[in-house]
N, C-alpha and C positions, 0 to 999 in steps of 0.2 A: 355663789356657785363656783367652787373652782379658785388657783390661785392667780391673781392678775397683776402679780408683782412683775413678772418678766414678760407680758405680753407687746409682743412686736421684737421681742429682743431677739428671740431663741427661733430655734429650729419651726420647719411647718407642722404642728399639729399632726394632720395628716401623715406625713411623711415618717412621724417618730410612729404613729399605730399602725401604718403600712410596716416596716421595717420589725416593729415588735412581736408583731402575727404573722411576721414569715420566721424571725428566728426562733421564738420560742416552738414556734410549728414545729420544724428543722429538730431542735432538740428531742420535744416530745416523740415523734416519729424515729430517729435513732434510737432511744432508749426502748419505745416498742417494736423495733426490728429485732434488737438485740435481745433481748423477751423470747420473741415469740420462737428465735433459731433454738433459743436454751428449751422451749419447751413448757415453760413456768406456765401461771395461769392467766388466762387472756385479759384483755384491757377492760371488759366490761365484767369479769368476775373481782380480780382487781379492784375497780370503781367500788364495786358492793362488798367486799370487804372493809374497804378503808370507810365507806360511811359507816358500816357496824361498829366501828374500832372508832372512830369520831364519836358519832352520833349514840349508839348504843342499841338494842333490841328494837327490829323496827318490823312493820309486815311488809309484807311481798309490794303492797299496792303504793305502800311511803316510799320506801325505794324507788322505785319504778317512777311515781312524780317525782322525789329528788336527784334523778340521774337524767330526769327527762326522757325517756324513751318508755314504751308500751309495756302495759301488764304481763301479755304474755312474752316480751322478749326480757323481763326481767324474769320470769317463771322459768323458763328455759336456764337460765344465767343458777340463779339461787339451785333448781336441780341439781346442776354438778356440780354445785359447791358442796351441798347437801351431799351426793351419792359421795363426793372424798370425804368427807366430814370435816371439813372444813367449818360447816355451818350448821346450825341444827333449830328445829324448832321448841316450841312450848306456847303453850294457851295463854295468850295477851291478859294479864292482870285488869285491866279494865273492861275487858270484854272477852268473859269463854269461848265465846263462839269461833274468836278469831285467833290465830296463830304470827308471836311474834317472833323473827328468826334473831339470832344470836351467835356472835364468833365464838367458835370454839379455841379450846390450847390449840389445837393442831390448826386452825388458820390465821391466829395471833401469829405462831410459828410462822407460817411459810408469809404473811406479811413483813415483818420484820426482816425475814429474811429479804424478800424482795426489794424494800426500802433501803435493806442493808448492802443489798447487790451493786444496786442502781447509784448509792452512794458513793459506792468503792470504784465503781468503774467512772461516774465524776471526777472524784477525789485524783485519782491515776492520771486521767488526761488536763487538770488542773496542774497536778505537779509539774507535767512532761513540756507542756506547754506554754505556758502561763508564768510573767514576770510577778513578783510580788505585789509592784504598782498596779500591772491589771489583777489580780487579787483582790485587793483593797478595794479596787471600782465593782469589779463584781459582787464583793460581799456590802455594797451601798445600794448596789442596784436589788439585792435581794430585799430589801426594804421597801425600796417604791414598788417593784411587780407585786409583794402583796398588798398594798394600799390600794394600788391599780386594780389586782381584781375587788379588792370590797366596792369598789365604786362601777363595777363593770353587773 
């Protein structure tokens, strides 16, 4: 479980997952400030786009468990995305009865764009900011945050 090459050597445990859940906090919450002043689409239509675009064709009730939050506040969510057409339904191949939603071009679009956004406006404050040494450690650290969440 775990590596225990460095244990006792390094940092407290604790202290690095304190520190790691305030700053990426910090990050995420800037980035959805900056969102939500432009106007773009909210952090939980967002969420269900990107699982469409991951994940692929899914119904109301998958979403909704894989985003963890209630049927009807994904129902609510998938509506507006539906009313811009962003998302659209069709009768689930395994099952008539049921309805599986699907990204449309136009919310492929405005994902891309948003990732594209979010990227740029990184990218900006990297260049302004940021020595190449801390570059190189950021782009090490993007390695272990996502190891980090598979194990979370």
């Amino acid at each position: 479980m775990g590596h225990d090459l460095d244990v006792g050597k390094g940092p407290d445990v604790v202290e690095v997952a304190d520190a790691l859940r305030v700053s990426v906090g910090l990050l995420r919450r800037r980035l959805r400030q900056i969102k939500a002043a432009e106007g773009e689409v909210t952090l939980p239509e967002s969420a269900a786009l990107a699982r469409l675009d991951r994940g692929g064709p899914a119904t109301p009730s998958e979403l909704a468990r894989l985003e963890q939050i209630s049927p009807q506040s994904m129902g609510a969510t998938l509506g507006g995305l539906e009313a811009r057409g962003l998302v659209a339904r069709r009768p689930d191949p395994k099952d008539g009865r049921r309805a599986v939603l699907y990204l449309t071009p136009a919310g492929q679009a405005v994902l891309r764009e948003r990732r594209s956004g979010s990227t740029q406006r990184i990218a900006q404050a990297l260049e302004a900011g940021f020595t190449s040494a801390e570059l190189r450690q950021l782009q090490a650290a993007t390695q272990l945050l996502e190891r980090l969440a598979e194990h979370i």
